[in-house]
DSSP file (Angstrom, degrees, kcal/mol; ACC not computed):
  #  RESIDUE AA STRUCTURE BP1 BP2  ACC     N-H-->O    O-->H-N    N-H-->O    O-->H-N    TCO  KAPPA ALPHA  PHI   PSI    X-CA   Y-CA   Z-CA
    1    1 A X              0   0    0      0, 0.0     3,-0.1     0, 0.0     4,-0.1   0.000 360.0 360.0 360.0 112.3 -106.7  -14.0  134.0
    2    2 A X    >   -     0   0    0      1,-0.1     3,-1.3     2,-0.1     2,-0.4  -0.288 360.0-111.3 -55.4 144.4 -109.4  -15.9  136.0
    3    3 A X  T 3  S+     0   0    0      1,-0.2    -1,-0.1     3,-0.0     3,-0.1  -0.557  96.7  28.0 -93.7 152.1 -108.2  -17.7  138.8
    4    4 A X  T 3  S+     0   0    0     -2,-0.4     2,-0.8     1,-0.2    -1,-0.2   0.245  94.7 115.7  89.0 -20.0 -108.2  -21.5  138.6
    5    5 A X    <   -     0   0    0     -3,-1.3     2,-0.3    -4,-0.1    -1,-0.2  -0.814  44.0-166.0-118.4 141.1 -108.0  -21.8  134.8
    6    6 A X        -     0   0    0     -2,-0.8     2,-0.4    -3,-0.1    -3,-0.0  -0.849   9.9-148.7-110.3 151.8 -105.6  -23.1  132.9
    7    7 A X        -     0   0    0     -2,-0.3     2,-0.4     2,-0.0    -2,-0.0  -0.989  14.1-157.9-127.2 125.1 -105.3  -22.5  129.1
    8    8 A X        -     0   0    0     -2,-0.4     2,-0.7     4,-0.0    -2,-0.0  -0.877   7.5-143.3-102.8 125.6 -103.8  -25.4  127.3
    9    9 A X    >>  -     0   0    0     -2,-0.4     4,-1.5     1,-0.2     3,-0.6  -0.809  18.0-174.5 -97.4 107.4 -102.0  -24.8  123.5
   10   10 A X  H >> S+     0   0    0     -2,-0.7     4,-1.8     1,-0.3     3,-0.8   0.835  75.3  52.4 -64.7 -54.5 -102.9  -27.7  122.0
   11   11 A X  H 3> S+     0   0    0      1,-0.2     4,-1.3     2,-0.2    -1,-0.3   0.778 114.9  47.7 -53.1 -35.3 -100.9  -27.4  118.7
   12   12 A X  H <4 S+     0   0    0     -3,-0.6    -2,-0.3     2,-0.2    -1,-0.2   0.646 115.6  46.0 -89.5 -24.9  -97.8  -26.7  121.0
   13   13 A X  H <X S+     0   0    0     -4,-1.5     4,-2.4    -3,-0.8    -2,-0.2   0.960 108.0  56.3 -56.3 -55.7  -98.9  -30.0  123.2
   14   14 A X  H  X S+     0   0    0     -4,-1.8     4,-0.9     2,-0.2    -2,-0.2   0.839 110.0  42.5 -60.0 -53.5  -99.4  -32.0  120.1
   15   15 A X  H >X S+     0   0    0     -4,-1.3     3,-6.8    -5,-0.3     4,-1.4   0.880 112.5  62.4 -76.8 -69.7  -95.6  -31.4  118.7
   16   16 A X  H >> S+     0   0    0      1,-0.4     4,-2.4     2,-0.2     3,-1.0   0.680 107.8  31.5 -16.6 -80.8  -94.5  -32.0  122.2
   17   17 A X  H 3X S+     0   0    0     -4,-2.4     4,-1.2     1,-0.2    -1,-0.4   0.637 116.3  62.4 -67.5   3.3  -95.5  -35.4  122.9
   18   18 A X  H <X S+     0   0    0     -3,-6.8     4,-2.2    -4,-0.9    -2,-0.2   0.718 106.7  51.0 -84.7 -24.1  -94.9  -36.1  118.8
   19   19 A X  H << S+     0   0    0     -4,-1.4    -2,-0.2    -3,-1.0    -3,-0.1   0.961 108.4  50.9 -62.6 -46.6  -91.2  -35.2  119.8
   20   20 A X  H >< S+     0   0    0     -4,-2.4     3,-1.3    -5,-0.3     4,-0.4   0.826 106.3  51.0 -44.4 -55.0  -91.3  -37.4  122.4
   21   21 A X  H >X S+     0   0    0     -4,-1.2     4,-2.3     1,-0.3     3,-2.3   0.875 108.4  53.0 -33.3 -74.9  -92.4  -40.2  120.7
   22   22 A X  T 3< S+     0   0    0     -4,-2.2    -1,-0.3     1,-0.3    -2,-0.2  -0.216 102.9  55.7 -83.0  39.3  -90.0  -39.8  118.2
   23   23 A X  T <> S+     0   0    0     -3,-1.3     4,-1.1    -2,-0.4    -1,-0.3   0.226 103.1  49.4 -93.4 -16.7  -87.4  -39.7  120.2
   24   24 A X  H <> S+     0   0    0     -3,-2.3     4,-3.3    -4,-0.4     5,-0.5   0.714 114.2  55.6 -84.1 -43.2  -87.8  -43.1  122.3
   25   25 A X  H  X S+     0   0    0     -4,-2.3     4,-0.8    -5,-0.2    -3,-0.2   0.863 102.7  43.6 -71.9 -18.1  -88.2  -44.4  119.3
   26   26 A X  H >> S+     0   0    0      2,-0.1     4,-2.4    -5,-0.1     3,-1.3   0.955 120.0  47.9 -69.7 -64.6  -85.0  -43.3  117.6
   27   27 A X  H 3X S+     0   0    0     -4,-1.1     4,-1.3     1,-0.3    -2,-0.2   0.813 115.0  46.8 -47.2 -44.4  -83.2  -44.4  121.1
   28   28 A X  H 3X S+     0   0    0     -4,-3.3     4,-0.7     1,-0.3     3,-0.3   0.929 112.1  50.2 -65.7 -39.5  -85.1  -47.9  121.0
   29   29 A X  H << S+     0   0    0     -3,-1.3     3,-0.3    -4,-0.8    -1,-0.3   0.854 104.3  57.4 -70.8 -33.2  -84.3  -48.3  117.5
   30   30 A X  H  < S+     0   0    0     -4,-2.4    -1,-0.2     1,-0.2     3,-0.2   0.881 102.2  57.5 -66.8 -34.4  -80.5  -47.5  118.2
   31   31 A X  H >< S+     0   0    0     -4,-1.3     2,-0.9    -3,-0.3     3,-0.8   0.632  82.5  82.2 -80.3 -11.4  -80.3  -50.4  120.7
   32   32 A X  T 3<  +     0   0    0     -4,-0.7    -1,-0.2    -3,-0.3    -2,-0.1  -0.191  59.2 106.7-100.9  56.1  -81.3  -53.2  118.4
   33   33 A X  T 3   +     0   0    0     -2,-0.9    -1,-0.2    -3,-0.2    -2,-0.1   0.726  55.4  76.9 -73.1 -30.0  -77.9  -53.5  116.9
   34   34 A X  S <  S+     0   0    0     -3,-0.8     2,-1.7     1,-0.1    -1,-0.1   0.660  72.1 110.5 -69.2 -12.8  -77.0  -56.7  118.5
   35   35 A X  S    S-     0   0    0      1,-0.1    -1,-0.1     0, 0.0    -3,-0.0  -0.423  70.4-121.4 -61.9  86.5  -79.3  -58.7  115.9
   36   36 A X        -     0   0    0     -2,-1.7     2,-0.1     1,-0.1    -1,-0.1  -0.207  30.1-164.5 -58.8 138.1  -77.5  -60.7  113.3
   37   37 A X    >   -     0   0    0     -2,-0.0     3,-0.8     0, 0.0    -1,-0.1  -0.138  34.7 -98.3-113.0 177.5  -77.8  -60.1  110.1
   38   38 A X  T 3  S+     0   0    0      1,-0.3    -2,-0.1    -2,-0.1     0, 0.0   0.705 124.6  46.7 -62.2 -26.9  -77.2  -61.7  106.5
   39   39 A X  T >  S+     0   0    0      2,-0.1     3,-1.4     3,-0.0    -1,-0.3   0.593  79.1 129.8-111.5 -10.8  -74.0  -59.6  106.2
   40   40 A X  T <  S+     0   0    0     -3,-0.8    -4,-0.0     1,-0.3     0, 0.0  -0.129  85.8   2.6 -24.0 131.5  -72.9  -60.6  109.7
   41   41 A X  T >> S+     0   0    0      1,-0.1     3,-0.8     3,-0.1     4,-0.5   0.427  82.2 134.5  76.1   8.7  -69.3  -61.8  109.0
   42   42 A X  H X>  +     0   0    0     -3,-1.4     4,-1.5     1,-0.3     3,-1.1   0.832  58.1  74.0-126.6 -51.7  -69.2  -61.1  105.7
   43   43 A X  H 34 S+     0   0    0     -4,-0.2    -1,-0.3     1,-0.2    -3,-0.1   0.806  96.0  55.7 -21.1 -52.8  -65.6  -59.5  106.1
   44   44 A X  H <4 S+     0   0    0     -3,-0.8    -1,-0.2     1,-0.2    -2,-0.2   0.938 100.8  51.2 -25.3 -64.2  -64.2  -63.1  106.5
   45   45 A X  H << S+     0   0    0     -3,-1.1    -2,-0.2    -4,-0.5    -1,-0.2   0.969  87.1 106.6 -71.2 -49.4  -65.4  -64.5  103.5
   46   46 A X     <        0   0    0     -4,-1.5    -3,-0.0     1,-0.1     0, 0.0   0.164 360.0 360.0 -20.6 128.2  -63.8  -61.4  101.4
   47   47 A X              0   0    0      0, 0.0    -1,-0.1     0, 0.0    -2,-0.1   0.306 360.0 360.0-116.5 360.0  -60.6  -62.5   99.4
């Protein structure tokens, strides 16, 4: 192995940050419960 070089595996880079991604974005997507919705309440009205 020469010294000074690094050998990057890009296909194992590539899933790596795609995991990432899509994993702040399931967590960001979990926090945007608090939005009321059409069905908001909807328990009430039920007879």
């Amino acid at each position: 192995m020469a010294a000074g070089k690094i050998r990057i595996d890009v296909p194992l880079l590539l899933a790596a940050l795609s995991l990432t991604v899509y994993g702040i974005l399931t967590v960001y997507s979990a926090g945007q419960t608090e939005v009321l919705t059409y069905a908001a309440g909807a328990y009430r009205s039920q007879t």
